[in-house]
Residue frames relative to the residue before (quaternion, step in Angstrom):
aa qw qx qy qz dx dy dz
X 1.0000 0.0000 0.0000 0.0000 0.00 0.00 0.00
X 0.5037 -0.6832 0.5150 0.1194 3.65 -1.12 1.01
X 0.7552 0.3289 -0.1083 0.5566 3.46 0.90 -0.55
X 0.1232 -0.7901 0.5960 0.0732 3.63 0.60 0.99
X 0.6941 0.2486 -0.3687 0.5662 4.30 0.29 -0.11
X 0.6003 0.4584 -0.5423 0.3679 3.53 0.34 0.86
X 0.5751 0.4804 -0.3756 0.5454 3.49 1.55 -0.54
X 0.4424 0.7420 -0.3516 0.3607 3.96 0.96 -0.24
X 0.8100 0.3503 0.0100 0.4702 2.77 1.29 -1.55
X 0.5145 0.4928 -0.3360 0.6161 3.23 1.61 -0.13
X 0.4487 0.7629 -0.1791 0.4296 3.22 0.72 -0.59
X 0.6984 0.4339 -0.0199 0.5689 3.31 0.31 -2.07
X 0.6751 0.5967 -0.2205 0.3736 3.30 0.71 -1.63
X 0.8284 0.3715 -0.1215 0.4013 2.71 0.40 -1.45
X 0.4099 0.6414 -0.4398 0.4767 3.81 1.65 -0.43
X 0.6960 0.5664 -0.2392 0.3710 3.57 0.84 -1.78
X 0.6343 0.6169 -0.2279 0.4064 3.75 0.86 -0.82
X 0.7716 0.3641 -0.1456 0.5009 3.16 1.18 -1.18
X 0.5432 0.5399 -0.3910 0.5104 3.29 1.37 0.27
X 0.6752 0.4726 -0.2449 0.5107 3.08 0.59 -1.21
X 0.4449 0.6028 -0.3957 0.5311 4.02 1.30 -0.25
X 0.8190 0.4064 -0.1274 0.3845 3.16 0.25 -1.47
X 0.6763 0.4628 -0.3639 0.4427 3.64 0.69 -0.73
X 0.4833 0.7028 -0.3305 0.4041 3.39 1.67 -1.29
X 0.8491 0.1108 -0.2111 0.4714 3.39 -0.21 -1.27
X 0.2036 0.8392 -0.3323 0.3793 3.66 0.68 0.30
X 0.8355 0.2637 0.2426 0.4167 2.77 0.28 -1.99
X 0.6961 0.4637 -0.1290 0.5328 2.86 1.37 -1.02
X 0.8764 0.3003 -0.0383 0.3746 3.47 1.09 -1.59
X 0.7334 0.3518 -0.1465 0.5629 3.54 1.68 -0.97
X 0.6915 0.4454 -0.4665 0.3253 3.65 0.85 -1.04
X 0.5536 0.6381 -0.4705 0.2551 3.98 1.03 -0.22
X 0.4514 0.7670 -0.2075 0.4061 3.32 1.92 -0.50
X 0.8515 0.0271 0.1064 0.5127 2.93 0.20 -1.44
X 0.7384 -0.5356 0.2711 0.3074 3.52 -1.53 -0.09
X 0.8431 -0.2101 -0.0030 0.4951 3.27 1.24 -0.19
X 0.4621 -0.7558 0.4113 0.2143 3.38 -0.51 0.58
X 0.2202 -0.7900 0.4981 0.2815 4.18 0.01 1.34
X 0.8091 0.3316 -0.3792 0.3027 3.56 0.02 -0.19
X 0.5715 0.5996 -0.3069 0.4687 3.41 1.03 0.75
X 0.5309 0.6699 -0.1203 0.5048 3.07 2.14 -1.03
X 0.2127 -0.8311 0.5087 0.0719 3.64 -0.64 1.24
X 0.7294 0.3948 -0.1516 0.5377 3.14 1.29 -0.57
X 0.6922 -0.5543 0.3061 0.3464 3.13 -1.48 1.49
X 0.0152 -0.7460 0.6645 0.0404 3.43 -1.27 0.76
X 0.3694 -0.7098 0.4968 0.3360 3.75 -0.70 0.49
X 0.7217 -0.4419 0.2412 0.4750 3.83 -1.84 0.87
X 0.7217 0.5865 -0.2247 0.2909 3.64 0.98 -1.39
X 0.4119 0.6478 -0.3188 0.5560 3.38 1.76 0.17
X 0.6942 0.4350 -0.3197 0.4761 3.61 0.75 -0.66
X 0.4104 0.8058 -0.1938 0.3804 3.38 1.63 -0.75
X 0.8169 0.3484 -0.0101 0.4595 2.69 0.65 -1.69
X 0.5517 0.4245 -0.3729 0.6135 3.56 1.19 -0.60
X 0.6596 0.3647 -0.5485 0.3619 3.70 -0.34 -0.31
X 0.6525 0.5195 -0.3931 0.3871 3.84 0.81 -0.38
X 0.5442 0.6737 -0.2255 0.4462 3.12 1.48 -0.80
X 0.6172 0.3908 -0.2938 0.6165 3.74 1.06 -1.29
X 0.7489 0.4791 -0.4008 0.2213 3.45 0.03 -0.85
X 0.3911 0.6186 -0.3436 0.5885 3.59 1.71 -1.17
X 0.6509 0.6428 -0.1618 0.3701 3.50 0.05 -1.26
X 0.1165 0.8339 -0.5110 -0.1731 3.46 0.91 -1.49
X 0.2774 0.8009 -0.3672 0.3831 3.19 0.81 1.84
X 0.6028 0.7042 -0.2825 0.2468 2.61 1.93 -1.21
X 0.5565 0.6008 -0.3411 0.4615 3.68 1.10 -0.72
X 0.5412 0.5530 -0.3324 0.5391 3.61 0.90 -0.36
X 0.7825 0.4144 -0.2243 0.4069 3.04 -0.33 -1.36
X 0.7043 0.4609 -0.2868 0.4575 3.55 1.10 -0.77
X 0.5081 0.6944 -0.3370 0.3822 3.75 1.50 0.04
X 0.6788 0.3906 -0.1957 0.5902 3.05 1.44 -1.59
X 0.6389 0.5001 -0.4925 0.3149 3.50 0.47 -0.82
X 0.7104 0.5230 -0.2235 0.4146 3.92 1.11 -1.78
X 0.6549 0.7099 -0.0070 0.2591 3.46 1.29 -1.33
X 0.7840 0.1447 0.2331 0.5568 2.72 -0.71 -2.10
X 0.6339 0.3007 -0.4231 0.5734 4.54 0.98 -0.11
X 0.4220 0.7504 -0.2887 0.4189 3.51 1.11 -0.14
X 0.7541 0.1197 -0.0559 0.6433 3.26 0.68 -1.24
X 0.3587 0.7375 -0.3848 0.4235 3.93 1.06 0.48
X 0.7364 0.1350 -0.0855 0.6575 3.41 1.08 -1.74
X 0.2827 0.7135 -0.5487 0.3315 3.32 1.06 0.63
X 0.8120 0.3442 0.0904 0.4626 3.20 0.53 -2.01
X 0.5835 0.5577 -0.3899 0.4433 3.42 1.07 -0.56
X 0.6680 0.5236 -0.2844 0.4458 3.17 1.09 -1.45
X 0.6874 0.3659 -0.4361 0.4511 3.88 0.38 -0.81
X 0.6799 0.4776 -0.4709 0.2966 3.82 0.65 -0.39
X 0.7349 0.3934 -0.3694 0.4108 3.42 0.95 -0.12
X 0.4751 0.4233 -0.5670 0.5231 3.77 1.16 0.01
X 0.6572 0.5182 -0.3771 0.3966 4.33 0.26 -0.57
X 0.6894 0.4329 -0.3544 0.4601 3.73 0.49 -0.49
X 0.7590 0.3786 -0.3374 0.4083 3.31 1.29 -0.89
X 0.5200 0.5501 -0.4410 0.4822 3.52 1.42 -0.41
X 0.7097 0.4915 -0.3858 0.3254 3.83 0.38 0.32
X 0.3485 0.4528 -0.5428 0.6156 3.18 1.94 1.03
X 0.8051 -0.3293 0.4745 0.1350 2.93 -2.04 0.58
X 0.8486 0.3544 -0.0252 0.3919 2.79 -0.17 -2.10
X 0.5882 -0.6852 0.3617 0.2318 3.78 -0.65 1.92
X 0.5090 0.6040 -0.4143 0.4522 3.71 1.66 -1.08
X 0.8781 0.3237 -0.2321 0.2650 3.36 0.12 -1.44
X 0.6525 0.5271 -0.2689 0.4734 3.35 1.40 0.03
X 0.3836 0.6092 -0.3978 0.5687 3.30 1.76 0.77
X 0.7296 0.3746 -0.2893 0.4936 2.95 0.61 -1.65
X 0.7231 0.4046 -0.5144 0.2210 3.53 0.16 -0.66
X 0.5161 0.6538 -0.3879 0.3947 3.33 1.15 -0.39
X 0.7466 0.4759 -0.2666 0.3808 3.18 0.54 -1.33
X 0.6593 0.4633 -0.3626 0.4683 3.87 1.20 -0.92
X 0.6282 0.4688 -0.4040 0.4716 3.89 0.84 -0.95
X 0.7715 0.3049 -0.4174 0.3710 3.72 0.38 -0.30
X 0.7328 0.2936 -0.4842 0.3772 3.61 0.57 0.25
X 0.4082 0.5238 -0.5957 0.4519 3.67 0.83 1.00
X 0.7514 0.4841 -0.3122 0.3218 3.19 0.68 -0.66
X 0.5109 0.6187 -0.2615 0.5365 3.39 1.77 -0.37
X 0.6341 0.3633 -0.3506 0.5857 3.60 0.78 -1.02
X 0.8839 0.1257 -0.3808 0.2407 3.19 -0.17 -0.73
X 0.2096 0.5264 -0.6457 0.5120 3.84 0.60 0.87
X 0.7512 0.4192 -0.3027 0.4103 3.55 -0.57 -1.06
X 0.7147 0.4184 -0.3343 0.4498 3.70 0.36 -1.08
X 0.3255 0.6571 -0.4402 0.5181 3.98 1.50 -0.32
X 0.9324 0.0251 -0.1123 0.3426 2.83 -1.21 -1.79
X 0.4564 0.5591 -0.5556 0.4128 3.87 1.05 0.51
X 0.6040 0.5956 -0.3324 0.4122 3.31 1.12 -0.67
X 0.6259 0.6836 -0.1977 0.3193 3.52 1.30 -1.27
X 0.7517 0.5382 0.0292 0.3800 2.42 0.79 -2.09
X 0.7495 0.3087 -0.2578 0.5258 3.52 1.25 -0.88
X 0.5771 0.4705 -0.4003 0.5342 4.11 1.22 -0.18
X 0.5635 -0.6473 0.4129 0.3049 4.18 1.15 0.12
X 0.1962 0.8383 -0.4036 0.3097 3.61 1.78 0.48
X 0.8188 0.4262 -0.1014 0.3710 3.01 0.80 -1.31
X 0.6942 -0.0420 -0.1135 0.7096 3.53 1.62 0.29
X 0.8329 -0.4911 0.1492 0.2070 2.68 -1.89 0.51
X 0.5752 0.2377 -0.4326 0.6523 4.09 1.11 0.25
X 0.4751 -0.5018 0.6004 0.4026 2.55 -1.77 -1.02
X 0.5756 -0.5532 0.4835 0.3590 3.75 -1.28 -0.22
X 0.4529 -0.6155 0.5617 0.3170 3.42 -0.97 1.56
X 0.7057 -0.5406 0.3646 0.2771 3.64 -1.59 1.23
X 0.8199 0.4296 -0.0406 0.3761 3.06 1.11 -1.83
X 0.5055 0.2949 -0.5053 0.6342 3.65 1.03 0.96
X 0.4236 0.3432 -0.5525 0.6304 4.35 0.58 1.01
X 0.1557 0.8430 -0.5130 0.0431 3.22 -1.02 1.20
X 0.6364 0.6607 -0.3161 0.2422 2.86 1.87 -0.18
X 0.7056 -0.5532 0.2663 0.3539 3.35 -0.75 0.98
X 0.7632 0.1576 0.0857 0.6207 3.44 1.30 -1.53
X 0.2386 -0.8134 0.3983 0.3506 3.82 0.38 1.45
X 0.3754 -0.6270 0.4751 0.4902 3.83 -0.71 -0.20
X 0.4200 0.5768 -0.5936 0.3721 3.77 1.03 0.23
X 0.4283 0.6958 -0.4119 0.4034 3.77 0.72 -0.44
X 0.8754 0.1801 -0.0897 0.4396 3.27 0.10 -1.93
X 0.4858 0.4803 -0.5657 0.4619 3.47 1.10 0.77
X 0.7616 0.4462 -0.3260 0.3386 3.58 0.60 -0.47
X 0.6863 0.4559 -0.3489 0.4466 2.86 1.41 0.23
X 0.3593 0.6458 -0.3260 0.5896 3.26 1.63 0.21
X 0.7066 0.3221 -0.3010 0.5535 4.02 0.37 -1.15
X 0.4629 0.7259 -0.3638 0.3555 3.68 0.92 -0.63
X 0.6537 0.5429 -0.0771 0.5215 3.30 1.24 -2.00
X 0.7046 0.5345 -0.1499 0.4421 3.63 0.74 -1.44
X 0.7194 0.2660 -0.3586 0.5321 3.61 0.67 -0.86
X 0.5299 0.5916 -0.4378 0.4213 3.65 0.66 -0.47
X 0.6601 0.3458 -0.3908 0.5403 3.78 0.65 -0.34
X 0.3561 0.7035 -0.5288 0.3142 4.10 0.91 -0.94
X 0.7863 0.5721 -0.0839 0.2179 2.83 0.43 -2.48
X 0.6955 0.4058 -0.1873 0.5627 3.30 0.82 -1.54
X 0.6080 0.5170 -0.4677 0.3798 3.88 0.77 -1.08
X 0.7823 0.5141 -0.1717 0.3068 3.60 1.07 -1.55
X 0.4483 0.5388 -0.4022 0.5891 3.30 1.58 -0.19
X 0.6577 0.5644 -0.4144 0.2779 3.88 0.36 -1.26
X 0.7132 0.5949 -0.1562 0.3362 3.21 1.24 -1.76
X 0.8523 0.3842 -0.1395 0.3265 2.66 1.16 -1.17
X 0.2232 0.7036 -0.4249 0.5240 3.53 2.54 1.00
X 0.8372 0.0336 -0.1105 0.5345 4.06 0.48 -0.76
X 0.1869 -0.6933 0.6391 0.2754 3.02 -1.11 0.07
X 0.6654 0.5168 -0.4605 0.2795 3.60 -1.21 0.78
């Protein structure tokens, strides 16, 4: 492409869509289901909560959904989000800011991968049952403190990518 701040913006665009995809049917289609949605969820929830919502989607007959956006459609989210913020910042000059942007888009993109297949793995997504509640024991799941960690991370994306993208040089 010839216009490297037009792919930015496709990019951006296209980062926006899949959010707005995701929050859409979200919001719109599963949280009326069930009791609460973990990646949306600031407050501490224990492993056996995730447990329970995979029984919930399934009852539900959601679960095959939910496992689209979660495997999918957030998939190709921190896909794209993540190159738009290493790309806005790689269009400063200066080597600092094109570290950092690397360095912040790839550990958003790590947490939130990770908060996925922690997500997956503990709601039975990732194979064919699910996991009996009562060997999930931890009081506070660590899928929590990753989402609240990626929470922390894209908030900086944002502000870093707005900064970068005020000067160029």
């Amino acid at each position: 492409m010839n216009n490297p701040l037009r792919l930015v913006r496709v990019l951006g665009f296209s980062a926006l869509a899949l959010f707005i995809i995701l929050a859409g049917v979200l919001q719109l289609k599963i949280a009326p289901q069930v009791t609460f949605l973990p990646q949306a969820e600031l407050s501490a929830y224990p492993d056996s909560a995730l447990a329970s919502l995979a029984i919930e989607l399934r009852q539900a007959g959601i679960d095959e959904l939910y496992k689209t956006l979660l495997l999918i459609v957030d998939f190709l989210f921190i896909l794209v989000f993540g190159l738009w913020v290493m790309l806005v910042h790689m269009m400063r000059s200066a080597v600092l800011w094109r570290f950092w942007g690397v360095a912040i888009a790839a550990l958003f993109m790590a947490l939130d991968f990770s908060e996925n297949m922690m997500l997956a793995v503990r709601m039975g997504l990732a194979s064919k049952g699910n996991l009996d509640p009562a060997i999930l024991t931890a009081e506070v799941s660590a899928v929590h403190w990753v989402t609240l960690a990626k929470f922390s991370v894209a908030a900086i994306c944002l502000i870093s990518a707005f900064l970068a993208s005020r000067k160029r040089g």
